[in-house]
C-alpha positions in Angstrom: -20.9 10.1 2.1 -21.2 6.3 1.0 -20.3 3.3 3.3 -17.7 2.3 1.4 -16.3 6.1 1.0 -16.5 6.3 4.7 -14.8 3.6 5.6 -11.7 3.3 3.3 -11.1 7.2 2.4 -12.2 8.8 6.1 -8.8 9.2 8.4 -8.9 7.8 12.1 -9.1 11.0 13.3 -12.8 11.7 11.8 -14.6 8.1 12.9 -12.9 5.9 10.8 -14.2 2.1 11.1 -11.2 -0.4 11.8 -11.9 -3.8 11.8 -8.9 -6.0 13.6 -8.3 -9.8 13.5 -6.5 -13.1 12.9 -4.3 -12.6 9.5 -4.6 -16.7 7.8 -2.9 -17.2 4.5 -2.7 -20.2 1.8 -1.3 -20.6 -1.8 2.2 -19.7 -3.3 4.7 -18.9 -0.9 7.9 -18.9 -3.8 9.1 -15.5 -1.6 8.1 -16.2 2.0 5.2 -13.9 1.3 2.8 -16.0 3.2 5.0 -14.9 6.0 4.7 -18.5 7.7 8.5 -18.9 7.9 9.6 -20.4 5.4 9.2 -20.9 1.6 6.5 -24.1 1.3 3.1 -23.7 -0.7 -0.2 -23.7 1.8 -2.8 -25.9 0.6 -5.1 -24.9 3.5 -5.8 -21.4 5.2 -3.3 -21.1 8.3 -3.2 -18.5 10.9 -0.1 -16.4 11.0 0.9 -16.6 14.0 -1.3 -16.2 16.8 -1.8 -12.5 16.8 -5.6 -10.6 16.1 -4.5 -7.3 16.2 -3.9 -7.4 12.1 -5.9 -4.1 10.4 -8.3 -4.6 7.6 -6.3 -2.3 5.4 -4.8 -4.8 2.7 -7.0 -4.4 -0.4 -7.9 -7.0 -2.7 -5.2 -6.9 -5.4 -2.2 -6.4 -3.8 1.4 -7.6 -5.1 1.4 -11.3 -4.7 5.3 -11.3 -3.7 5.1 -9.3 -1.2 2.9 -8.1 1.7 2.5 -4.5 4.0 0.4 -4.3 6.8 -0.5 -2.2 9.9 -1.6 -3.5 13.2 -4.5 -1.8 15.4 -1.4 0.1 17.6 -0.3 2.1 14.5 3.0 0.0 13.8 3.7 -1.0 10.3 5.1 -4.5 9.6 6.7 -6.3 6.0 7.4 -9.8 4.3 8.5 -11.4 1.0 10.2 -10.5 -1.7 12.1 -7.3 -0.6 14.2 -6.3 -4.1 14.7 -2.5 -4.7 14.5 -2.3 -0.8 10.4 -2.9 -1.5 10.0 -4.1 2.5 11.2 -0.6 3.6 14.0 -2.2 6.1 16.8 -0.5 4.6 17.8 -3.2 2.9 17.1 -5.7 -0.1 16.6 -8.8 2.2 13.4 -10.9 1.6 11.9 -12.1 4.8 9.8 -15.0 5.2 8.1 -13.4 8.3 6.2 -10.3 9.5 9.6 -7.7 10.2 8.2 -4.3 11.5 9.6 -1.5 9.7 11.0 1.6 11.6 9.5 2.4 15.3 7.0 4.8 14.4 3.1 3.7 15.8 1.4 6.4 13.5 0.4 4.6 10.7 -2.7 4.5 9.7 -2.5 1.6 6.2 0.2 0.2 4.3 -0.1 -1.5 1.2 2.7 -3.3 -1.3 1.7 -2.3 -4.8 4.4 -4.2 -6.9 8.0 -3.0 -6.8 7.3 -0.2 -4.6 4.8 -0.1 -1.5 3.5 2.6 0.3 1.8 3.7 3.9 0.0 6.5 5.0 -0.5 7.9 8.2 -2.8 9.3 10.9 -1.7 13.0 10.0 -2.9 11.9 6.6 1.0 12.3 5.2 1.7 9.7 2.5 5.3 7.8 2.7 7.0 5.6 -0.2 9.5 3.0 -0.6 11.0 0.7 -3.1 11.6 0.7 -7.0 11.4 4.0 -8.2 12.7 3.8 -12.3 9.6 5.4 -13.5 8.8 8.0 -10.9 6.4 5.8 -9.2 7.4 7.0 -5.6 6.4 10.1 -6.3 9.3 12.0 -4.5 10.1 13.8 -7.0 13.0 11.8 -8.7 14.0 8.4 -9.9 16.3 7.2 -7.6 15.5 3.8 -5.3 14.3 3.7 -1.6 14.6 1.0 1.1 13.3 3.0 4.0 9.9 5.2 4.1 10.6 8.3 2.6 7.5 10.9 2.1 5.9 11.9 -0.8 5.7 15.7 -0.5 4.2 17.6 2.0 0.2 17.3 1.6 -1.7 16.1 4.6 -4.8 14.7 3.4 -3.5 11.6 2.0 -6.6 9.1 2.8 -5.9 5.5 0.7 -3.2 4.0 -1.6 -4.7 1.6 -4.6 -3.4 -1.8 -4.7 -2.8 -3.7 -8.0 -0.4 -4.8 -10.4 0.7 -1.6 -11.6 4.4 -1.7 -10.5 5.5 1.5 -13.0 2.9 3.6 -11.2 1.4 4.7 -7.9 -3.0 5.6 -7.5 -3.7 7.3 -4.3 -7.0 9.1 -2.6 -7.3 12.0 -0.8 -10.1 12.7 1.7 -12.2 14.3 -0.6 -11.9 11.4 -3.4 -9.6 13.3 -5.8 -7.0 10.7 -7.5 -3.5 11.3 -7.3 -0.3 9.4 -9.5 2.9 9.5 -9.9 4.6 7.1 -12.8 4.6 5.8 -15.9 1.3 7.6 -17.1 0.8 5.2 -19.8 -1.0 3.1 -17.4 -3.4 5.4 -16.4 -3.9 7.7 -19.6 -1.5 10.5 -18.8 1.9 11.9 -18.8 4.9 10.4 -16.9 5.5 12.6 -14.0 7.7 11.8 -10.6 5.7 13.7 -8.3 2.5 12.7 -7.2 -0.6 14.5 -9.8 -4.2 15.0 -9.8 -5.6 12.6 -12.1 -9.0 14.5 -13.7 -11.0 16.6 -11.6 -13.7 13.9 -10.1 -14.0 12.7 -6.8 -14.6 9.0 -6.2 -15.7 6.6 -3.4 -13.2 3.9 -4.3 -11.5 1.9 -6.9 -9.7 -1.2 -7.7 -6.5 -1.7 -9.8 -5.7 -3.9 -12.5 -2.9 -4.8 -14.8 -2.5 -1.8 -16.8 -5.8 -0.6 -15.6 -7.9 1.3 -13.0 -11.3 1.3 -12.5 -12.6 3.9 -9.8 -16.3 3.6 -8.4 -18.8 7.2 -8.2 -21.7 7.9 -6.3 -24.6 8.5 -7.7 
């Protein structure tokens, strides 16, 4: 298995690298999403708070408005924009500052993907929240979630793809099959509301782009 398979597909239970830290932030901050407290561009890195137990599981690409993360004791904390309920507090609230969401400390990586986010946890079960017009929850309707709610029953869920596709949802498993749920326009398929295997490969990774998806094989 490659590095990079290892470390962002493998679940805690099987070795799993985790890298904790000091979270800093700078740039836009129109929705609070820099989660410094308050609404006012940073021009230079800060640290956000003092903490430097933040996980190293928000991927390059994720939603701009909003931000999911998961500290190194399993808790899962929000900030930003929070419309269609996409901060998972049961509500539509924005938040200029890290909230954590429920009181479970099983969760293993969160990620915001546009209007809907997404966590998975150390059982490898996979959880949605947010807009959900297209499907992209993959709960098997259309209708809107504010609080975690789990996308079917499977337990080897192993890493949600961040990017700008807000009408869909990419996922792993553990064995590098690709999963959505969506509008399958984005990704060259069918619009389904339950979460699908995408092809029959398995990949080490991938990265998501605006209307795109581009998945990395080994050799």
């Amino acid at each position: 298995m490659a590095v990079q398979q290892f470390l962002m597909m493998g679940r805690a239970a099987s070795g799993r690298q985790i890298i904790t830290g000091e979270f800093w932030v700078w740039g836009r901050n129109t929705t609070g999403n820099a989660g410094t407290g308050n609404t006012t561009a940073v021009s230079v890195p800060v640290q956000l708070g003092t903490l430097t137990n933040f996980q190293n599981t928000l991927s390059p690409g994720s939603y701009e408005y909003s931000r999911v993360i998961v500290k190194s004791d399993g808790t899962l904390w929000s900030w930003g924009q929070g419309n269609e309920g996409v901060l998972g507090h049961g509500n539509t609230t924005s938040l200029s500052s890290p909230v954590q969401v429920g009181t479970d400390t099983d969760w293993l990586e969160g990620q915001n993907i546009g209007g809907q986010s997404g966590a998975v946890k150390t059982d490898g079960t996979l959880w949605m929240w947010g807009s959900n017009n297209w499907g992209q929850l993959g709960i098997g309707n259309t209708t809107d979630k504010s609080s975690p709610v789990q996308a079917g029953t499977d337990t080897d869920w192993a890493h949600l793809l961040a990017g700008a596709g807000s009408h869909h949802t990419v996922a792993f498993k553990t064995d590098g099959t690709i999963y959505y749920s969506g509008y399958g326009d984005d990704v060259g398929a069918t619009r389904v509301s339950s979460m699908t295997q995408l092809g029959t490969e398995s990949f080490a990774d991938g990265v998501q782009m605006f209307k795109s998806s581009v998945f990395y094989k080994e050799a």
